[in-house]
C-alpha positions in Angstrom: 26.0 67.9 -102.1 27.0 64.2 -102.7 25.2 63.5 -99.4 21.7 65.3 -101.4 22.6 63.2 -104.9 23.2 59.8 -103.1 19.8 60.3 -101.5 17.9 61.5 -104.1 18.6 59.1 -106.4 18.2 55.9 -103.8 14.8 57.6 -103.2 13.7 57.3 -106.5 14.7 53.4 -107.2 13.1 52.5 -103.8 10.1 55.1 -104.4 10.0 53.0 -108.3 10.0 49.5 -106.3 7.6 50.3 -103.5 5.1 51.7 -106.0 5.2 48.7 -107.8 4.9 46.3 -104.8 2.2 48.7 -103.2 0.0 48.3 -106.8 0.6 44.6 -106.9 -0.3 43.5 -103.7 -3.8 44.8 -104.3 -4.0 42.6 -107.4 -2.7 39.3 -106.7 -2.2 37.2 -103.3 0.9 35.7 -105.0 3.4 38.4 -104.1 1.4 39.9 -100.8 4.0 38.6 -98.5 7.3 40.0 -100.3 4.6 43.4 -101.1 4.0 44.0 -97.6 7.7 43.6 -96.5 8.9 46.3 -99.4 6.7 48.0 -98.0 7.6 48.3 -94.4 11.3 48.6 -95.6 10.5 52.0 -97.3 8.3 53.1 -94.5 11.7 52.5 -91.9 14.4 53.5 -94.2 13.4 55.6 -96.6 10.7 57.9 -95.7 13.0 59.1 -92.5 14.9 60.6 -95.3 12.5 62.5 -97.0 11.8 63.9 -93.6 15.5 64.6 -93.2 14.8 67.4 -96.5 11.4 67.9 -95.5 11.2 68.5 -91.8 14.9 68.6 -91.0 17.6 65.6 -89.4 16.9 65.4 -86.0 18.6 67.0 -83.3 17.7 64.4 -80.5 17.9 67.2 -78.1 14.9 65.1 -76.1 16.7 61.6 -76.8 19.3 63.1 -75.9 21.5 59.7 -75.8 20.8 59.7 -79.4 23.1 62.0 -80.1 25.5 59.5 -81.2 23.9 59.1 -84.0 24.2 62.6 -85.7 28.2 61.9 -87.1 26.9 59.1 -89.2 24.0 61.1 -90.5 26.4 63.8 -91.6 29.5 61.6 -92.9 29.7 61.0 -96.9 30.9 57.7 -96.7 28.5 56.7 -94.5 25.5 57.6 -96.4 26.4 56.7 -100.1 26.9 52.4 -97.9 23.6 53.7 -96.6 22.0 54.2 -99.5 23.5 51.4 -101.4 22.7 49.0 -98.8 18.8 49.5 -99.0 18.6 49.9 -103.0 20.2 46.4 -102.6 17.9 45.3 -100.3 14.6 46.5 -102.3 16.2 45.2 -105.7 16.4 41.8 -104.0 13.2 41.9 -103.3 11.6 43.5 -106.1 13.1 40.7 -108.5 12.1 37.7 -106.2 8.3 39.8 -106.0 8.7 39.4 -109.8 10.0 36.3 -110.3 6.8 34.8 -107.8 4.0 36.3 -109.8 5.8 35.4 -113.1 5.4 31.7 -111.0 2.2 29.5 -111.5 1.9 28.0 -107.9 -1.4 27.9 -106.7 -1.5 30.4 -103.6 -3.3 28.8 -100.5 -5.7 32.1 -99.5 -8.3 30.3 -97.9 -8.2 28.8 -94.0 -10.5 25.5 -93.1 -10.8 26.2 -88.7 -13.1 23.3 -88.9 -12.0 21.2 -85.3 -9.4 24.2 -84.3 -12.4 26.7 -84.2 -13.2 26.1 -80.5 -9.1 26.2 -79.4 -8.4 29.1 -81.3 -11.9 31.0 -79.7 -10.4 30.2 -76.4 -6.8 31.5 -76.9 -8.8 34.7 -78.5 -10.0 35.4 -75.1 -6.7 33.8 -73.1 -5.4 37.4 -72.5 -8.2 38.3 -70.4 -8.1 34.9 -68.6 -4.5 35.6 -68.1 -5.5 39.3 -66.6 -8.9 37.7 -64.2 -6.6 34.3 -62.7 -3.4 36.9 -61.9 -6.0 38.9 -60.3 -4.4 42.0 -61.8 -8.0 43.2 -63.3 -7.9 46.4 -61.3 -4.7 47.3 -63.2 -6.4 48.0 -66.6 -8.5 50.5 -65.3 -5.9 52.8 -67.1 -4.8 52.6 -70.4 -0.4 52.9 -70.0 2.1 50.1 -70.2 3.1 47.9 -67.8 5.5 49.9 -65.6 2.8 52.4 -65.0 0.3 49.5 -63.9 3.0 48.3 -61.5 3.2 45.0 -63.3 6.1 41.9 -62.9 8.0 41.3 -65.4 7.2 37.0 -65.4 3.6 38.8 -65.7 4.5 40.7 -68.3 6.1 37.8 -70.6 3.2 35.5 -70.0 0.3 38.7 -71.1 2.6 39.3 -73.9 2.2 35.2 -75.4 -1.1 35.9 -74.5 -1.6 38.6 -76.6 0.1 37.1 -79.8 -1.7 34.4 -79.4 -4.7 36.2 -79.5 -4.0 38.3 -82.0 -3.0 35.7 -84.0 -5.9 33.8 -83.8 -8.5 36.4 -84.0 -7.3 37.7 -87.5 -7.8 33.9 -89.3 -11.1 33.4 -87.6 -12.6 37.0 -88.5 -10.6 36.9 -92.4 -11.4 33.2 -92.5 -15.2 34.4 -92.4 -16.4 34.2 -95.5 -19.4 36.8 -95.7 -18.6 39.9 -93.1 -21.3 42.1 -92.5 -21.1 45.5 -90.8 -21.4 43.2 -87.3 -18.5 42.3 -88.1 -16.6 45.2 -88.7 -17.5 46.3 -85.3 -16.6 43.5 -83.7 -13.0 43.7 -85.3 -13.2 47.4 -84.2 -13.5 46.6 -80.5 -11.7 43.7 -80.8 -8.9 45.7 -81.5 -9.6 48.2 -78.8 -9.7 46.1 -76.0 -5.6 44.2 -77.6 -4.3 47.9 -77.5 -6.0 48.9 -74.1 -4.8 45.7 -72.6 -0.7 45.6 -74.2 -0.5 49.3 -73.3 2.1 49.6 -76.1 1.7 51.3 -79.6 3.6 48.8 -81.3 0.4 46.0 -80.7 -1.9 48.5 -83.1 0.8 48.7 -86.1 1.0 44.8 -85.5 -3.0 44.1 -85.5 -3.4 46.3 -88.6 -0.8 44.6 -91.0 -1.7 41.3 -90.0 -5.2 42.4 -90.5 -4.1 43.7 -94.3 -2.4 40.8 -94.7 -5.3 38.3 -94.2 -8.0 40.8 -96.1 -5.1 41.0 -99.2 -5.0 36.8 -99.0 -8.3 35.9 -98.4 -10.6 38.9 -100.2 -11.6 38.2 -103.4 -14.2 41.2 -103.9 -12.2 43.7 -106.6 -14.3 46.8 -105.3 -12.9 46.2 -101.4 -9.6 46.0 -102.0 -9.7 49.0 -104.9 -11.4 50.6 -101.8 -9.0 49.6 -99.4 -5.8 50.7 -102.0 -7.5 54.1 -102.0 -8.0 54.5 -98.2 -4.8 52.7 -97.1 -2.7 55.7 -96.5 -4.8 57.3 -94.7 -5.0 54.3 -92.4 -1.2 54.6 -91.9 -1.7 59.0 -91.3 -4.0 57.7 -88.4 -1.4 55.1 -86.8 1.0 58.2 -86.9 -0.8 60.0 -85.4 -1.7 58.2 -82.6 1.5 57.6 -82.3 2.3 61.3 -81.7 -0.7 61.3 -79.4 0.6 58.6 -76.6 4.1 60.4 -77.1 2.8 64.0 -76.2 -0.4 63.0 -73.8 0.1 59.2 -72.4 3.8 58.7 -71.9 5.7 62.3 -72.8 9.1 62.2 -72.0 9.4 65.8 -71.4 7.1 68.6 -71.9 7.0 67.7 -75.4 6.5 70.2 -78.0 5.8 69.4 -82.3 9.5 68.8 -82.7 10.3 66.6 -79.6 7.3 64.4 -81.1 8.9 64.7 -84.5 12.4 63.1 -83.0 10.7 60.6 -81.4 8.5 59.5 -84.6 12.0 59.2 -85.8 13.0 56.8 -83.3 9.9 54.9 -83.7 9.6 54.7 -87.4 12.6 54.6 -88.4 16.2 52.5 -88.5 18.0 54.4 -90.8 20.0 56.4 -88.0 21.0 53.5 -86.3 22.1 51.6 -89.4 24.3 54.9 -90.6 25.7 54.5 -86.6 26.7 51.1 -87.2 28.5 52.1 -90.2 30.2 55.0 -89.0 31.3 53.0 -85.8 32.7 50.1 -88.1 33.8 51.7 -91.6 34.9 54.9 -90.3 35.9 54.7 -86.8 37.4 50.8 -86.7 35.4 50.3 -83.7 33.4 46.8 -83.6 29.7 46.1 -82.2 30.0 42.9 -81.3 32.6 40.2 -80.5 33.3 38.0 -83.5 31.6 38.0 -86.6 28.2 36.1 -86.4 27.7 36.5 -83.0 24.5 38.0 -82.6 23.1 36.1 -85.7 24.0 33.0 -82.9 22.0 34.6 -80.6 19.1 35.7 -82.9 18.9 32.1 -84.3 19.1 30.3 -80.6 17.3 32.8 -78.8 14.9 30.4 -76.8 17.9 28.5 -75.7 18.2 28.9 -71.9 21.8 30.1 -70.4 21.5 27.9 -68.0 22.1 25.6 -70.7 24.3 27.3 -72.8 26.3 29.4 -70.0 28.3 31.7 -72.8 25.6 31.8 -75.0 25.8 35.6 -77.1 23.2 38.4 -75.9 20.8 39.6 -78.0 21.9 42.2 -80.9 20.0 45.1 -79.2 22.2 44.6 -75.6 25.4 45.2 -77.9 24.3 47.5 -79.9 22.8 49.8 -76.7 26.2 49.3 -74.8 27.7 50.8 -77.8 25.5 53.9 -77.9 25.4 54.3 -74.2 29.2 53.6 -73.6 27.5 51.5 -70.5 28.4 47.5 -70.1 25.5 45.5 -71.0 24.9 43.9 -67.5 24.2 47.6 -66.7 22.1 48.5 -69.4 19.0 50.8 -68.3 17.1 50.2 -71.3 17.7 48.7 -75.0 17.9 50.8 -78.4 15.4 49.1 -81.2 17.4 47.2 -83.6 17.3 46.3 -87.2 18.3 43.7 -89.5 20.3 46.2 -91.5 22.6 46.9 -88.6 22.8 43.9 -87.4 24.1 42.2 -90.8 26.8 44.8 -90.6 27.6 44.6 -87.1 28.8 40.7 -88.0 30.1 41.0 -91.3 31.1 44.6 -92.0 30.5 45.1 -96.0 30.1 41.3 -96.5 26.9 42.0 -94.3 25.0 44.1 -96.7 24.3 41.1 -99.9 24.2 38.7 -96.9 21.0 40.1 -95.3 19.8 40.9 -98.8 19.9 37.5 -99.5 18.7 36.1 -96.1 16.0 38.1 -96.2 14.8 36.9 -99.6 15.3 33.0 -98.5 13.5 33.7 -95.1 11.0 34.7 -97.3 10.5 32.3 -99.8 10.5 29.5 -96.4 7.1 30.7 -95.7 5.8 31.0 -99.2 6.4 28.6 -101.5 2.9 26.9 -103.1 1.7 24.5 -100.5 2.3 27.3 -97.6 -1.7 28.0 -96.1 -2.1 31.3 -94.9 -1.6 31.1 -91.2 2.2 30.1 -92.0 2.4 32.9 -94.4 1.2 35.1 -91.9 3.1 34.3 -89.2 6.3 34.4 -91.8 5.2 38.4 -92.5 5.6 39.0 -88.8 8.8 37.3 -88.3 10.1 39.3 -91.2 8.9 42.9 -89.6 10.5 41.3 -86.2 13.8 40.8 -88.4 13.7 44.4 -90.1 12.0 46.3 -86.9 12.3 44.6 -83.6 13.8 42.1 -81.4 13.2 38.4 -81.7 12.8 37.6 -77.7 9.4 39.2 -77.2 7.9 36.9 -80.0 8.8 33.5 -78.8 5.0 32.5 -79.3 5.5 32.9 -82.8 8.5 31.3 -83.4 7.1 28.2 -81.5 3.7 28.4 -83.7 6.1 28.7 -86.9 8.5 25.9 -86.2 5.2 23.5 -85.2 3.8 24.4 -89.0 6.7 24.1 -90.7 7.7 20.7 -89.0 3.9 19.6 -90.0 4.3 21.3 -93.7 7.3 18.9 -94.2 5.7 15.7 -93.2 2.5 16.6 -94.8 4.7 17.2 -98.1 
């Protein structure tokens, strides 16, 4: 029962906040940044528990490793820090979303290419450079990920910058169009066909399509496309679910998947609530620690791109602790790594102290990439390094940390 009124009543401040954020963003480019990242927060941690009442907590009889998880999801103490923890986290954003639009910067929406044009055409089409010169064409005959094409891993790293890259690019030449015609649409249709065929991964589409919102919420000024696009949005995100279910069941199945098996693994995918209640349970309730010393992975977040030849003790990366702790395995025999979350891994350093710390970190990461003279390729490359902070690990984006840090150092001396 206090498990039920705990929920209930952090879904209806973060339903209140994301409503808010998910009306404004449509209005104004001011607050599109913070919008979009209150956004993705309630689609990880708070819709996977309105499934929970609506579908049912999972069993992870087909993750079966994930069974770890279930005490935390079923332990009072755990949930009410749960639910405190992301209320805290939407608040802080809500009131900095406020405080921005209540702020009369001028927002920097539009993007000269002008000499870059012909660079950033070129690293549009470096992934299938990349693919030709390795002479792995042959390979993509198949749309499946990497392991199923028999691909290296050196390979793998260098398609993956690649890809960014591309990505990257492609989304501020098409939005930094200014008339797009239906030619247009298709191109950005195909376009987007070709990055998922080539990645293999699901994760590239959900990536493509916010960075794509993002740049049409900066740069379109038309009040009848975006009222269009504020209608048909959720729809948009019904589709990327279900595809999702599609490559679990049909393209990679784990098992003989059935409804349920794809439900749990949905779970998995789009959520980080279980993981964060494990993290709790582990520290609050059992004693037991994820990582070594407080701050460690935060070290190793913060200096991933430092090599260990350099740095021989140099921390691993959050997910290798937090897997060895789920799979009970030492992390130099880790099969695989669990998806990790900024949520967890604030608690996994700092215990209680870590829940206003990544509130507040998260705000001031935020606010780097958009104060007033921020143009829209730093702000966009900001929004993914948040979603890499709340949903992913940093490693696999190094091109996008290296592409920040160059536009930041150039913001500065530019002034």
């Amino acid at each position: 029962m206090i498990i039920t009124i705990c929920d209930v009543l952090m879904l209806l401040a973060c339903t209140l906040v994301a409503g808010i954020s998910y009306r404004r963003m449509f209005r104004t480019p001011r607050t599109v940044l913070v919008d979009l990242v209150v956004i993705v927060v309630y689609m990880f941690m708070c819709l996977p528990i309105v499934f929970n009442y609506t579908v049912g907590i999972p069993t992870y009889d087909t993750a079966y490793w994930y069974k770890v998880f279930l005490p935390g999801m079923a332990d009072e103490g755990t949930v009410f820090l749960y639910d405190i923890y992301v209320v805290l986290v939407m608040l802080a954003l809500h009131f900095y979303g406020t405080k921005r639009l209540k702020n009369d910067d001028r927002v920097l929406s539009d993007f000269n290419v002008g000499k870059w044009r012909w660079i950033m055409e070129l690293a549009i089409a470096l992934p299938l450079i990349v693919i030709v010169l390795s002479g792995n064409l042959a390979k993509y005959s198949i749309y499946a990920d990497s392991l199923a094409r028999g691909l290296n891993d050196s390979f793998v790293f260098i398609e993956n910058c690649s890809l960014f890259l591309s990505l990257f690019c492609f989304t501020l030449l098409y939005f930094g169009t200014p008339e797009r015609t239906k030619l247009h649409l298709l191109v950005l249709c195909f376009y987007t066909f070709l990055v998922a065929w080539v990645s293999g991964k699901r994760f590239i589409v959900a990536l493509a399509l916010i960075m794509y919102l993002f740049a049409f919420l900066t740069t379109e000024k038309n009040a009848v496309k975006r009222n269009r696009l504020y209608k048909t949005l959720p729809i948009l995100v019904l589709a990327l679910v279900a595809f999702s279910g599609f490559y679990m069941s049909v393209i990679k199945p784990l098992t003989n998947t059935i409804n349920y098996d794809v439900y749990e693994m949905l779970r998995v995918d789009f959520g980080r609530d279980d993981v964060t209640k494990y993290v709790i349970y582990q520290m609050n309730v059992l004693g037991r620690q994820i990582v070594d010393y407080p701050g460690e992975t935060i070290l190793s977040f913060i200096f991933f791109f430092v090599p260990r030849q350099i740095w021989p003790t140099k921390p691993f990366q959050h997910y290798q602790y937090l897997t060895s702790s789920i799979l009970k395995v030492p992390i130099t025999q880790l099969p695989a790594g669990t998806t990790p979350s900024g949520f967890e891994m604030f608690f996994a350093n700092f215990g209680l102290v870590g829940m206003p710390l990544f509130a507040l970190a998260l705000v001031l990461f935020i606010k780097l990439f958009d104060s007033s003279n921020t143009t829209m390729p730093l702000r966009l490359l900001g929004l993914v390094l948040c979603l890499v902070l709340l949903t992913q690990s940093i490693d696999v984006y190094l091109v996008y940390v290296v592409l920040a840090v160059v536009l930041l150092i150039r913001r500065t001396i530019k002034g």
